[in-house]
C-alpha positions as CSV (number, residue, x, y, z in Angstrom):
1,X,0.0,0.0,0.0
2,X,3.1,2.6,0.8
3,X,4.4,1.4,-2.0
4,X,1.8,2.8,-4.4
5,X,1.1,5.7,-2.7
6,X,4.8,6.9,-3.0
7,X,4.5,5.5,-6.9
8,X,1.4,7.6,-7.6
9,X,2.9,10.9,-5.8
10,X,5.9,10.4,-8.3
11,X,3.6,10.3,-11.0
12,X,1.4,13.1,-10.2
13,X,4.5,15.1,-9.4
14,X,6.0,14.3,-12.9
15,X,2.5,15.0,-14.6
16,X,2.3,18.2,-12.9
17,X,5.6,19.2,-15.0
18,X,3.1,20.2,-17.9
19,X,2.4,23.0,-16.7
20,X,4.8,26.0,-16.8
21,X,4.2,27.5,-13.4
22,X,4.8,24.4,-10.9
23,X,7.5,22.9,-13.2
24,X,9.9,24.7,-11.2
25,X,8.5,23.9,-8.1
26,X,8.5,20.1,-8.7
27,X,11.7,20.2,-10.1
28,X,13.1,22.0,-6.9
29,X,11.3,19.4,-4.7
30,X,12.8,16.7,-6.5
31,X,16.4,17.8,-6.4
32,X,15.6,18.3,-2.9
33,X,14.5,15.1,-2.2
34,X,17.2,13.8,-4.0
35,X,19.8,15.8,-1.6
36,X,18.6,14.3,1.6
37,X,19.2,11.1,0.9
38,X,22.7,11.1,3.0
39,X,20.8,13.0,5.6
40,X,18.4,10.5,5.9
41,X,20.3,7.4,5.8
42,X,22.5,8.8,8.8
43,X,19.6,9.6,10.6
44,X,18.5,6.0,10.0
45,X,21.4,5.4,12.0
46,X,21.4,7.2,14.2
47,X,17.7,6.2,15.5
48,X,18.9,2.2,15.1
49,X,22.4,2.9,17.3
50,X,20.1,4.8,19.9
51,X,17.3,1.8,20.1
52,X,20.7,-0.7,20.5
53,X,21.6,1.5,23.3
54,X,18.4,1.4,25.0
55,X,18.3,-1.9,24.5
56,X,21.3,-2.9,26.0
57,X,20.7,-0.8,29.4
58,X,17.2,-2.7,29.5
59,X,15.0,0.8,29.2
60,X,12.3,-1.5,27.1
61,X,12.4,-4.7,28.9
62,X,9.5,-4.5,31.4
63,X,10.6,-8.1,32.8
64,X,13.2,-6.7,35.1
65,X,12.6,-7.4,39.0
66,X,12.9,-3.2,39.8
67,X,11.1,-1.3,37.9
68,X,8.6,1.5,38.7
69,X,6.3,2.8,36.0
70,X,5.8,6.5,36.3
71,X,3.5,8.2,33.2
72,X,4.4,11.3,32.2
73,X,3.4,13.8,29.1
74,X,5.4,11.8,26.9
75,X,3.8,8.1,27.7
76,X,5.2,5.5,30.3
77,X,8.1,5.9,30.8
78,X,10.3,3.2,32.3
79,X,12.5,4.0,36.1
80,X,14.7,1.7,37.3
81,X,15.4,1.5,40.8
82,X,19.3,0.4,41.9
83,X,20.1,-0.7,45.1
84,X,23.8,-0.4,46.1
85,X,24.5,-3.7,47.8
86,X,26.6,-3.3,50.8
């Protein structure tokens, strides 16, 4: 379904090259498009690096024998209480 959708904005975009006025317009948003793609692949990596993280201090693993559940404005958001063993 994403698939087509992106498909058909490409062809709309391209038929919309007829006309004098927005020729520009499209071509601009395609180059721009076209420049972001490094952008967006490091920012692809950067969100899958920062989910490893997470994932290796346990912040999405709800199993753990200490944790406190505290909602705030941005959802339910994980504490984990450590106890310093003497």
């Amino acid at each position: 379904m994403t698939v087509i959708f992106l498909i058909q904005i490409v062809k709309t975009m391209n038929m919309l090259k007829i006309f004098d006025p927005l020729s520009y317009i499209v071509t601009m948003l395609g180059n721009v498009i076209f420049d972001l793609r490094v952008f967006l692949l490091f920012y692809g990596i950067m969100v899958f690096l920062f989910s490893q993280v997470f994932n290796v201090l346990g912040l999405a693993n709800s199993q753990i024998r200490d944790y406190i559940p505290r909602p705030n404005g941005f959802g339910e958001l994980v504490t984990y209480v450590t106890e310093l063993e003497a």
